[in-house]
N, C-alpha and C positions, 0 to 999 in steps of 0.2 A: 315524734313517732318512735324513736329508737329508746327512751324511756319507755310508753306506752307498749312497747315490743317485749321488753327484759319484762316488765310486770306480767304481761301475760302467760310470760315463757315459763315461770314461777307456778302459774295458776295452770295450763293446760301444757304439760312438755308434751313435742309429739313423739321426742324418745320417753320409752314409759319404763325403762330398765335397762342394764346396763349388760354384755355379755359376764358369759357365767366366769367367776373367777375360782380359785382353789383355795382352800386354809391349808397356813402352813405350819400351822401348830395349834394344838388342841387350846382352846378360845371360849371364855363365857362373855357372850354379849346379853344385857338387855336380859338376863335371866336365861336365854337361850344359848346350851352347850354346843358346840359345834369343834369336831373332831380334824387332826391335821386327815389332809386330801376329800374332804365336805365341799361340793361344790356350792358355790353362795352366788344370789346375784344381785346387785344392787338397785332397789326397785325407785327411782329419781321421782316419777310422778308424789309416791308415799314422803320422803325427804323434805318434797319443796312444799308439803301443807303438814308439815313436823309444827307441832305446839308447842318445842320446846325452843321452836328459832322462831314463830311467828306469831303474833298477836291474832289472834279468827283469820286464820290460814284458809278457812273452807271460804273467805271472801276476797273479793276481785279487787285489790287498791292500789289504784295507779300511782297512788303516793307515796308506801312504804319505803319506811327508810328503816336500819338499811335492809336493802333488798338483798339478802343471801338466798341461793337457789343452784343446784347444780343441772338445769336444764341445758347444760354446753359442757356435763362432765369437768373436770378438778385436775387441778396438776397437770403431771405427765402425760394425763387422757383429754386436758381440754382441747373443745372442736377448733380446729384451724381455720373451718370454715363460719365460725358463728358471725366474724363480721360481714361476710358476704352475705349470711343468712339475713341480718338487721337490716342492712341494703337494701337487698330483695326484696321485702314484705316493706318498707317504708315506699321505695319506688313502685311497686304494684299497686297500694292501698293508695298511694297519692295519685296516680293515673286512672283507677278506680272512678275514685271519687271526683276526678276534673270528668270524667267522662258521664258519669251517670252522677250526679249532686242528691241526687233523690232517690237515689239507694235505698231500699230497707226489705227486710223479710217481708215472704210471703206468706209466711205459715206463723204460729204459735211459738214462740222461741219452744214450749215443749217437745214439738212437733221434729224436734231436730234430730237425727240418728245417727251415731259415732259409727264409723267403723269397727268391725269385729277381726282386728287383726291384731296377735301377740304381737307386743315390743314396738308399736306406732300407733300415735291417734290421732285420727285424720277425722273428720265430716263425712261421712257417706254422701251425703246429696245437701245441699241448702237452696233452696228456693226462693225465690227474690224477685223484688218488682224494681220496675226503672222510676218510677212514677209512685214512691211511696208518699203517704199523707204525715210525713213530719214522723216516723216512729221512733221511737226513743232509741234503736239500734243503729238507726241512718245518723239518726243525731247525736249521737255519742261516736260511734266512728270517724263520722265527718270531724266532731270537734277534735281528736286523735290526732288525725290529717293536720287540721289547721295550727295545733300546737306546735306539732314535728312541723313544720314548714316554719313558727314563726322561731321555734329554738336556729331553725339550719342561719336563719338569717342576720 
């Protein structure tokens, strides 16, 4: 699961940029000029499906190697809390799914709506049955689960 986690982090961060920093001397990036005291902010979601670090970035592969992504910020700014974060969502999704085996959407994976909040992105609503018929979302989760259980062992 803590593999299957870092992949996703890559693919959907739910920080989606980074607070605004300052230049501090006049800087051409990327063709774009940018003057000392320009405030800049670091937008991570854009970063981690960058073409120039990732092979079809716009796709979900639990396998890539290597997996570079600043979804837990770099350096000085990495999150202190990213391995509590791995924990958390491996202990949840593995309780999840002992609880409910048969998990899956209710709706159209379409059907799904991001929140409309700067700087996080969350799922508005997901909708889901106890009692799904084998959908490919229960069953790729669950395998996720099963992984991350058989790596912990």
């Amino acid at each position: 699961m803590d593999e299957a986690f870092r992949r996703r982090a890559i693919f959907v961060s739910p920080v989606q940029f980074s607070k605004p920093r300052c230049v501090w001397r006049n800087v051409e990036l990327e063709g774009v000029r940018l003057k000392k005291g320009d405030r800049v902010m670091v937008m991570l979601a854009a970063a981690n499906m960058d073409p120039a670090m990732h092979d079809r970035p716009e796709s979900l592969d639990l396998a890539r190697k290597p997996n570079r992504h600043i979804s837990f910020g770099t350096g000085i700014h990495f999150c202190l809390g990213h391995q509590l974060a791995r924990i958390e969502a491996a202990s949840a999704l593995e309780a999840l799914f002992a609880r409910w085996p048969k998990l899956g959407l209710a709706v159209d994976p379409a059907q799904i709506r991001w929140r409309r909040r700067p700087g996080l992105r969350a799922i508005a609503k997901l909708p889901v049955t106890a009692e799904a018929q084998g959908t490919h979302v229960a069953a790729s989760a669950q395998a996720m689960v099963d992984r991350s259980v058989a790596q912990a062992d």
